[in-house]
Backbone bond lengths (Angstrom), bond angles and torsions (degrees), N, CA, C in turn:
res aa  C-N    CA-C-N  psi(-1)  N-CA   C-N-CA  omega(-1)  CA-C   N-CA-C  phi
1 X - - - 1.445 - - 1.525 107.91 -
2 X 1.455 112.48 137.00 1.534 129.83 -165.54 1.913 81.71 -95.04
3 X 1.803 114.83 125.18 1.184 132.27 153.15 1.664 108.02 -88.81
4 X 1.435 123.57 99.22 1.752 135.99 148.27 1.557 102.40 -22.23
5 X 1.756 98.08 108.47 1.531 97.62 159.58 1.267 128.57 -40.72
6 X 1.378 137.37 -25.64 1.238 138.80 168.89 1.731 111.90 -75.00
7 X 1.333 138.67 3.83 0.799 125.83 -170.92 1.498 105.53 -110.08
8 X 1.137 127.02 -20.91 1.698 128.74 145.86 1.195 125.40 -39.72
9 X 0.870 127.53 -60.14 1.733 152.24 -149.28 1.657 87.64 -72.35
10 X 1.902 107.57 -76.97 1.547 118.28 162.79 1.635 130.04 -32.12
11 X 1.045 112.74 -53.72 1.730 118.98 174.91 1.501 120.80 -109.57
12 X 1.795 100.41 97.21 1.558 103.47 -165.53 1.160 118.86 -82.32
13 X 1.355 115.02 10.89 1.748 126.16 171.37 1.547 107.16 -98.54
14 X 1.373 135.26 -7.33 1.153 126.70 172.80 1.595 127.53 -64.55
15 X 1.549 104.26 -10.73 1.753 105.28 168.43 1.159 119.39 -92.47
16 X 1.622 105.18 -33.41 1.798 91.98 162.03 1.816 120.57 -63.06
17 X 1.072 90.53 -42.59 2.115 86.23 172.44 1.371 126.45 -70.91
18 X 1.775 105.67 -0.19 1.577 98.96 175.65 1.265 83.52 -107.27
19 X 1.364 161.81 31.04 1.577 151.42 166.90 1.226 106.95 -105.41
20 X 1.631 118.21 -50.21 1.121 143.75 168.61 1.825 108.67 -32.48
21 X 1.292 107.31 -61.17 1.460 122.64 -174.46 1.365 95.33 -54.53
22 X 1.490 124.35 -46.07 1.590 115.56 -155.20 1.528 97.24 -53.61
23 X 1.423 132.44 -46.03 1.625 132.86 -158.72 1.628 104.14 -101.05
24 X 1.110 96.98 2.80 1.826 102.42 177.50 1.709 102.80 -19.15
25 X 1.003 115.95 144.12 1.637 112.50 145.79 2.147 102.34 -146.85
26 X 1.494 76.68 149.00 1.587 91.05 168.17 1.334 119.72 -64.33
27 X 1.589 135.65 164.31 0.841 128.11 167.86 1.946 97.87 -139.76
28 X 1.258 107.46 6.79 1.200 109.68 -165.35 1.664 105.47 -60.52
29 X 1.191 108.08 164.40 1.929 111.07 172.95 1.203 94.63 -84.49
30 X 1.512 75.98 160.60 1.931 92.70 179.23 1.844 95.02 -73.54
31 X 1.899 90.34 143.63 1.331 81.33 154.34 1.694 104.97 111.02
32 X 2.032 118.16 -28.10 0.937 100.92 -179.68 1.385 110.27 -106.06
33 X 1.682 120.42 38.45 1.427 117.32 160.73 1.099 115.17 -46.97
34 X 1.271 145.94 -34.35 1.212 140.79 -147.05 1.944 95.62 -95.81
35 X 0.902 112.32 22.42 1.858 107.70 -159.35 1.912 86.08 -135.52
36 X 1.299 134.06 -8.87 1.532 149.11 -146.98 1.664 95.03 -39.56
37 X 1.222 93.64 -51.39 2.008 122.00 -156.17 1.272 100.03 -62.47
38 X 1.931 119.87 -68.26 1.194 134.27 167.91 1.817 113.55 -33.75
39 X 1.526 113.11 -60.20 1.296 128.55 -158.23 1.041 102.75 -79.13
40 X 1.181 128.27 -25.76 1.943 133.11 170.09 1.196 104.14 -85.00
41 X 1.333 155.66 -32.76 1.294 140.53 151.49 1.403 136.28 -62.95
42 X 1.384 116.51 -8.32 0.970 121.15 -175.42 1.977 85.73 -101.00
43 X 1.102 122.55 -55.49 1.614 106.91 -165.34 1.836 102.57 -65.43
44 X 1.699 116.01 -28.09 1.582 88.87 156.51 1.199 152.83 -114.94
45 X 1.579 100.98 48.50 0.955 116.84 137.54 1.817 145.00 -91.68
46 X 1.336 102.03 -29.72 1.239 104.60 143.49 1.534 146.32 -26.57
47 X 1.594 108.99 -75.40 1.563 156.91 145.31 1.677 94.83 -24.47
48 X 1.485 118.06 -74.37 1.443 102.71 170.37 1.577 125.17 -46.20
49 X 1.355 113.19 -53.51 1.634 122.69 -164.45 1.801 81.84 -54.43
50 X 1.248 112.82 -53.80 1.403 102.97 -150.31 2.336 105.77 -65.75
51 X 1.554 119.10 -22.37 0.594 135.49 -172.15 1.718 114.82 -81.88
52 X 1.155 107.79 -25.89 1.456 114.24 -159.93 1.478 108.83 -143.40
53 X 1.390 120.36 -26.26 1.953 116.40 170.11 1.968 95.84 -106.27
54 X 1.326 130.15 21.94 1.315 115.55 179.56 1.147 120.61 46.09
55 X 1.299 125.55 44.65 1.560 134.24 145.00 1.602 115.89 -63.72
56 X 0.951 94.95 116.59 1.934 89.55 177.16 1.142 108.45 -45.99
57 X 1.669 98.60 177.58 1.459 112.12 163.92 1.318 122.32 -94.68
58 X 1.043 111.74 0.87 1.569 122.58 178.00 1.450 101.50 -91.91
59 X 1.100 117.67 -62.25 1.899 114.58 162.72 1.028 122.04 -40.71
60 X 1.339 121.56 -47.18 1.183 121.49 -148.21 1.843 89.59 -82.86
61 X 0.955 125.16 -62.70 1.809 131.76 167.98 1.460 85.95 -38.95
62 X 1.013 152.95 -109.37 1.504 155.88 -150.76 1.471 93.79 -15.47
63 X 1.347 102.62 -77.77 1.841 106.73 -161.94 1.658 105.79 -66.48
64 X 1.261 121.02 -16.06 1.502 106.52 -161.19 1.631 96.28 -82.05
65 X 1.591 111.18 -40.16 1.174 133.19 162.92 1.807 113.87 -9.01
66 X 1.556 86.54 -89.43 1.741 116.43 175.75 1.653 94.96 -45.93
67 X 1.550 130.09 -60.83 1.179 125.63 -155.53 1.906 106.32 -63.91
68 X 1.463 98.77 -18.83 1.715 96.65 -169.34 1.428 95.85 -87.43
69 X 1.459 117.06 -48.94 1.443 117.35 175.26 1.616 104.44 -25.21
70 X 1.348 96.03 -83.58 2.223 109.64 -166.02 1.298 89.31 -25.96
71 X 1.555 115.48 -75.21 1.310 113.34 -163.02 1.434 129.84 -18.81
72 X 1.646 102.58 -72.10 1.605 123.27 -169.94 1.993 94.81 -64.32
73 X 1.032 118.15 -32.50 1.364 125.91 169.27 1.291 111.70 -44.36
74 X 1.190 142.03 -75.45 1.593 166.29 109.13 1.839 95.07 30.30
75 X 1.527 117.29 -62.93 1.373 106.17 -176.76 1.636 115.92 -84.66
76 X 1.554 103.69 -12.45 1.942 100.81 166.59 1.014 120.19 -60.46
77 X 1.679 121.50 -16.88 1.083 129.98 -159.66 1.527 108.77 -72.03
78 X 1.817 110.55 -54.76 1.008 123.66 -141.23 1.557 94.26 -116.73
């Protein structure tokens, strides 16, 4: 994905989250590759709220938390 030179300049937290990425590590369980699509939309949406409606980061980890839990919950089921 192509980042718009204007979109640096505008969002002064975007260099800490591209540094951040370099050491990323997963923490996901084994096992929920198969969920990738689901489980990546749900953390950005979170990640946005917290980026762009001023949801903390303490909320925003709290709820994204709970929201991944239900989820993977939802596929123990079935």
């Amino acid at each position: 994905m192509t980042i718009p030179a204007t979109f640096r300049p505008e969002s002064l937290w975007f260099p800490a989250f591209e540094e951040a990425a370099k050491s990323a590590k997963s923490y996901a369980p084994e096992g929920v590759e198969q969920y990738g699509h689901e489980i990546i939309k749900i953390v950005a949406e979170h990640v946005e709220g917290m980026l762009f409606k001023n949801i903390s980061a303490a909320d925003t980890g709290t709820d994204l938390q709970k929201a991944l839990t239900e989820f993977i919950a939802t596929k123990r089921k079935t």
